[in-house]
C-alpha positions as MATLAB code, in Angstrom:
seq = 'XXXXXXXXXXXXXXXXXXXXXXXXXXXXXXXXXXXXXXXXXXXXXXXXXXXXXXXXXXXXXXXXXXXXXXXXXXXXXXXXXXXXXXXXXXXXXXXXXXXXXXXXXXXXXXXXXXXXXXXXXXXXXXXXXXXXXXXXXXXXXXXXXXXXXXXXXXXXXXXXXXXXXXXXXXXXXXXXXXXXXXXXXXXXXXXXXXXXXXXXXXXXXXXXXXXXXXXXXXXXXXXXXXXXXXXXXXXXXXXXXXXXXXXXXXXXXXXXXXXXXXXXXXXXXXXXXXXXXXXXXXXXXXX';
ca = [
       0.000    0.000    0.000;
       1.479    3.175   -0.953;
       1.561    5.287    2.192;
       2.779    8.619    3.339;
       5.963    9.351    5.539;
       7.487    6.840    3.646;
      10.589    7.852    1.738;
      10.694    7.791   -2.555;
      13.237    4.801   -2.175;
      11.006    2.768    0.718;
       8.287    2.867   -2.160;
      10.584    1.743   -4.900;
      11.420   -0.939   -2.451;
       8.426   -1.967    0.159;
       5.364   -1.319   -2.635;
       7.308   -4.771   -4.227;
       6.991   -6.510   -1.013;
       4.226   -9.187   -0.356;
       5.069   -9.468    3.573;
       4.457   -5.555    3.597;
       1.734   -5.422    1.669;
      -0.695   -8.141    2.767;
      -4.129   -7.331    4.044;
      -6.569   -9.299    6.724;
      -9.203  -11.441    5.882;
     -12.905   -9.737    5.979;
     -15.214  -11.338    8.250;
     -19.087  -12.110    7.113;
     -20.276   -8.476    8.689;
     -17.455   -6.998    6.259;
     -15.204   -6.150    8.746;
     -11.640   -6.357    8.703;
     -10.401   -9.410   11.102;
      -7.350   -8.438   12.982;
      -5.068  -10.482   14.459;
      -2.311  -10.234   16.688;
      -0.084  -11.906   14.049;
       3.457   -9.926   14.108;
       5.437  -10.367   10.747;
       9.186  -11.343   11.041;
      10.307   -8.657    8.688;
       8.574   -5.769    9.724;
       8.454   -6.480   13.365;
       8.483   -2.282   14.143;
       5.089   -2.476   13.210;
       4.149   -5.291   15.756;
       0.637   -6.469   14.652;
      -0.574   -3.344   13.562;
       1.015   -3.640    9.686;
      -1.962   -5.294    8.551;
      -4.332   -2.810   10.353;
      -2.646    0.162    8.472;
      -2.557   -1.829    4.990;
      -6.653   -2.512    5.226;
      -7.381    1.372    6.532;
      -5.365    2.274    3.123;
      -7.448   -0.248    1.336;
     -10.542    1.265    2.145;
      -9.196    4.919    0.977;
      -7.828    6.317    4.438;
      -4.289    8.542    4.044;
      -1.965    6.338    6.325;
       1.186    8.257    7.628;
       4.055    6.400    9.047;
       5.308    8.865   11.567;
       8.909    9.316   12.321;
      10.027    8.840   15.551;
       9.379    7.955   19.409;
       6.383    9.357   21.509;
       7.403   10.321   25.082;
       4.472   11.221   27.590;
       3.980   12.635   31.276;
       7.188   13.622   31.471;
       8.920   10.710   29.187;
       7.549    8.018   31.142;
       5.480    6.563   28.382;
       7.520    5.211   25.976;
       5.626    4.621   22.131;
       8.450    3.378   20.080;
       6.840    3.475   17.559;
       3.780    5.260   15.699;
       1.357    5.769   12.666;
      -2.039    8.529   11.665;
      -4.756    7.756   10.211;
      -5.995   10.735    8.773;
      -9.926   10.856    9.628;
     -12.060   13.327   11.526;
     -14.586    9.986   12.004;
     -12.980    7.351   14.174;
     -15.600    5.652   15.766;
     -16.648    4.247   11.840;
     -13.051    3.708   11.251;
     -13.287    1.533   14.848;
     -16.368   -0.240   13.676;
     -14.607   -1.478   10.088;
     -12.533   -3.966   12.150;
     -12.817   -6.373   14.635;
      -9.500   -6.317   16.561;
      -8.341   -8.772   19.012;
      -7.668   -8.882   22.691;
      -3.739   -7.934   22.733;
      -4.882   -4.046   21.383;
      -6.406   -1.814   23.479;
      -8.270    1.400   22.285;
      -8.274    4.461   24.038;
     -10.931    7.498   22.585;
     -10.883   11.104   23.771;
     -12.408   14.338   22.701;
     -11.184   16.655   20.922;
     -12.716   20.383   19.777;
     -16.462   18.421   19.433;
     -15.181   15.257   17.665;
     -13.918   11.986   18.894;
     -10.215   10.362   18.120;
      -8.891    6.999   19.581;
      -5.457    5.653   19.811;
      -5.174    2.164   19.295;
      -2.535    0.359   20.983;
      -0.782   -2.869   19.808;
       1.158   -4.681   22.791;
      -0.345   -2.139   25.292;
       0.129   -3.606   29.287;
       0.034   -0.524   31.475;
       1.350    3.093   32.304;
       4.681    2.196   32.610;
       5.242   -0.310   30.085;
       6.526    0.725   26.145;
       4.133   -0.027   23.951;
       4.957   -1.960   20.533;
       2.889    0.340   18.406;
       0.286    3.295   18.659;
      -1.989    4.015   15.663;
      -4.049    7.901   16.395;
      -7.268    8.228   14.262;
      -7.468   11.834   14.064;
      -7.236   14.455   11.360;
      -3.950   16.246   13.355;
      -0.845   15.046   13.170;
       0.597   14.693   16.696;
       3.507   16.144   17.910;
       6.651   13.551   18.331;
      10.095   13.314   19.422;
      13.021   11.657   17.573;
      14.645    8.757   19.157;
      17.819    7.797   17.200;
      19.792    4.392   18.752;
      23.767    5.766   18.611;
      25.692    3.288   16.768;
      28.984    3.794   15.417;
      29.408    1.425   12.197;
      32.231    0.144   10.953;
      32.945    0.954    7.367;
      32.446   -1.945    4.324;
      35.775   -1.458    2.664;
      37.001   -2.601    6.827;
      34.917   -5.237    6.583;
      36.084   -6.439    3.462;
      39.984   -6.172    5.314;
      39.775   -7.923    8.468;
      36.288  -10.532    7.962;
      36.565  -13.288    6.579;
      34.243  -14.877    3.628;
      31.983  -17.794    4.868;
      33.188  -21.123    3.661;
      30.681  -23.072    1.603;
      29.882  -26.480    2.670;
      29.381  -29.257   -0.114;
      26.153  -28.049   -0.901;
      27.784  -24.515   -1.835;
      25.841  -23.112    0.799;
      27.087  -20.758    3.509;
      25.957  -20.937    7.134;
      25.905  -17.377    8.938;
      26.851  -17.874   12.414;
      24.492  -16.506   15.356;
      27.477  -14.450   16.654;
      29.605  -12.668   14.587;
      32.307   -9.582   13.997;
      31.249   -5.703   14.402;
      28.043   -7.062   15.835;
      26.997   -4.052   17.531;
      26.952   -1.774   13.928;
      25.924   -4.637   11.511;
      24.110   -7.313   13.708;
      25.187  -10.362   12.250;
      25.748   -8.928    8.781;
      29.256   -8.665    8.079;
      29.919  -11.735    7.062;
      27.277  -11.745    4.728;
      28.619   -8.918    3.380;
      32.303   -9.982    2.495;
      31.000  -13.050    1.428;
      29.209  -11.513   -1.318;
      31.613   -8.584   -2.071;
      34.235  -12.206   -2.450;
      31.585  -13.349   -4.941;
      31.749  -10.708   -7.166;
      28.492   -8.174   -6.758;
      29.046   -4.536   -6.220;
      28.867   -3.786   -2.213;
      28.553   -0.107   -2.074;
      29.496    2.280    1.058;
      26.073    2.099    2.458;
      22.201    2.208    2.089;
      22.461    5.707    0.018;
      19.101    6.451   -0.146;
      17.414    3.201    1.135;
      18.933    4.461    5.116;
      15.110    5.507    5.721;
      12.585    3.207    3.953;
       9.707    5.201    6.612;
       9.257    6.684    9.407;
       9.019    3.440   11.119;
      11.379    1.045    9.044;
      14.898    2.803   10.317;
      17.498    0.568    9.860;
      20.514    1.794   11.989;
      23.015    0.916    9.535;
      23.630   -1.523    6.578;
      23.989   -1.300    2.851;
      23.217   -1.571   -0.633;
      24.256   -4.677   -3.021;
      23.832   -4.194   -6.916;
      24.375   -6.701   -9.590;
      21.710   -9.012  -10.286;
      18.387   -9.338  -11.448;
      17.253  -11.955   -9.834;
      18.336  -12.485   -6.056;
      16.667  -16.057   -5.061;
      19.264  -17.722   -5.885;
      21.659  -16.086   -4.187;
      19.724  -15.540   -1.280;
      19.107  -19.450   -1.183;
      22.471  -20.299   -0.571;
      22.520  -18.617    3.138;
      21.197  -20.197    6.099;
      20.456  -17.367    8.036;
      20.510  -17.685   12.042;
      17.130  -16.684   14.205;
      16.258  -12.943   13.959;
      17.698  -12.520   10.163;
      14.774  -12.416    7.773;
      14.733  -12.427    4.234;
      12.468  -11.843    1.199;
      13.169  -11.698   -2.776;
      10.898   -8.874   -4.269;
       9.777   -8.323   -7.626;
      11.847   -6.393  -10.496;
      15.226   -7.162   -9.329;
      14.850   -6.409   -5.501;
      15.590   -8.076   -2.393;
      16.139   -7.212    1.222;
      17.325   -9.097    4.348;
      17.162   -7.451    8.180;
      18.593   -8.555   11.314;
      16.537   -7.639   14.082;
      18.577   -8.846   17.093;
      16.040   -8.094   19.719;
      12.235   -7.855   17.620;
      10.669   -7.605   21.107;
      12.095   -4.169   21.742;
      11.404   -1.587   18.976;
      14.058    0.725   20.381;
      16.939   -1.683   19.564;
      19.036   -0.912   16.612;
      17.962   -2.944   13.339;
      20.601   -3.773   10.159;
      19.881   -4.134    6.558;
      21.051   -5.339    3.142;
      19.321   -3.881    0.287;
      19.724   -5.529   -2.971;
      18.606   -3.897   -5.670;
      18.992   -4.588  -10.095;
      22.248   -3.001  -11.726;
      19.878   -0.577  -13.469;
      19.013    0.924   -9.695;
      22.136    2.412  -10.011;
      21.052    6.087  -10.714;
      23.200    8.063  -13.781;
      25.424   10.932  -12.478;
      23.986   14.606  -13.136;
      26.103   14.663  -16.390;
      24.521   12.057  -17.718;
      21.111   13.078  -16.644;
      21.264   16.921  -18.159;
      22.886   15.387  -21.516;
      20.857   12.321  -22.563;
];
């Protein structure tokens, strides 16, 4: 679903995603069944991703908003947050039947009614997984940025190692690894495909923000193929690495070391077709 707050490269790259763009099942009534069903990949979202893509399927302008909530006096932690832009939430509340784990909160506001609803809500004190506001205003926020200080790729490509194949030619990423706090358990990855040829590039370049609420802390971009399932199928990945091919030449794969806490820092690999590398301004002005 094609969203706002979402950066011109997230859309080039999470609009080709099935995981990010599925959609609930409608019950008999025609509401939207929610369930409290959190997908590997996008695990920011908790269980609301689904709840977002079926408000955008029924028209609604979805905003992904950047950064962390802090209330009564930065007690309240909401790592992580989205608008739906309505000035009727009560009809946006009775398109979809959510389940027990989300808790809705409504309040008045200048004669109309808005609601939060909360995915992973427990109490006052506890950080909540993530908050979606109906409500035509856009709420203020602060920014939350984890500090990590990465290690650059052309060091990576000095001092770690490529992954030996087994028989199979398959490589097995181990659970622990090098540089772990700026590239989770990426860098091996990394060198091993740099080793095999495909053009590793400095960083994520324009895919560092892919929303508001997809943030990768650090990673980078891969170019050189048009097809990436085959590559991809050679790694066995440990727990908390997901991957997914994407249409057109695309691919991604995240560690998320710690999914349970949204304020953890996140890695990625983008992989994206040799013709997603964009001409220099040269090239643009004279062709």
């Amino acid at each position: 679903m094609t969203r706002s707050g979402v950066t011109r490269a997230g859309h080039e790259l999470l609009d080709r995603s099935p995981s990010w763009n599925a959609l609930p099942e409608r019950a008999a009534d025609g509401r939207w069944t929610i369930t409290d069903t959190v997908d590997p990949l996008w695990p920011e979202y908790g269980a609301s991703l689904r709840l977002l893509n079926a408000l955008s399927d029924d028209g609604h302008e979805v905003e992904d908003l950047d950064g962390t909530l802090f209330e009564r006096g930065r007690q309240v932690v909401v790592p992580r947050a989205a608008l739906v832009h309505t000035t009727s939430a009560p009809a946006v509340l009775e398109s979809v039947a959510l389940p027990d784990s989300f808790h809705v909160a409504s309040f008045a506001v200048d004669g109309r009614t808005d609601a939060n609803i909360e995915d992973g809500w427990w109490n006052e004190y506890e950080p909540r997984r993530f908050r979606t506001t109906l409500s035509p205003d856009r709420a203020a926020i602060d920014r939350h940025e984890p500090g990590v200080v990465p290690t650059t790729v052309s060091r990576i490509e000095k001092t770690v190692e490529p992954l030996p194949a087994d028989a199979r030619g398959t490589y097995t990423v181990p659970s622990t690894g090098p540089y772990e706090q700026g590239w989770g358990r990426l860098a091996p990855i990394v060198r091993t495909i740099g080793d095999l040829g495909y053009d590793v590039r400095p960083d994520l370049g324009a895919y560092t923000t892919l929303s508001g609420v997809v943030r990768p802390t650090w990673g980078t971009e891969i170019r050189g193929a048009d097809d990436w399932a085959e590559l991809l199928a050679r790694f066995v990945f440990p727990q908390g690495v997901q991957s997914e091919v994407l249409s057109d030449g695309y691919a991604i794969i995240r560690d998320i070391p710690h999914p349970g806490d949204p304020l953890h820092p996140t890695f990625a690999l983008v992989f994206t077709p040799p013709s997603a590398a964009r001409p220099s301004l040269f090239a643009r002005i004279f062709s």
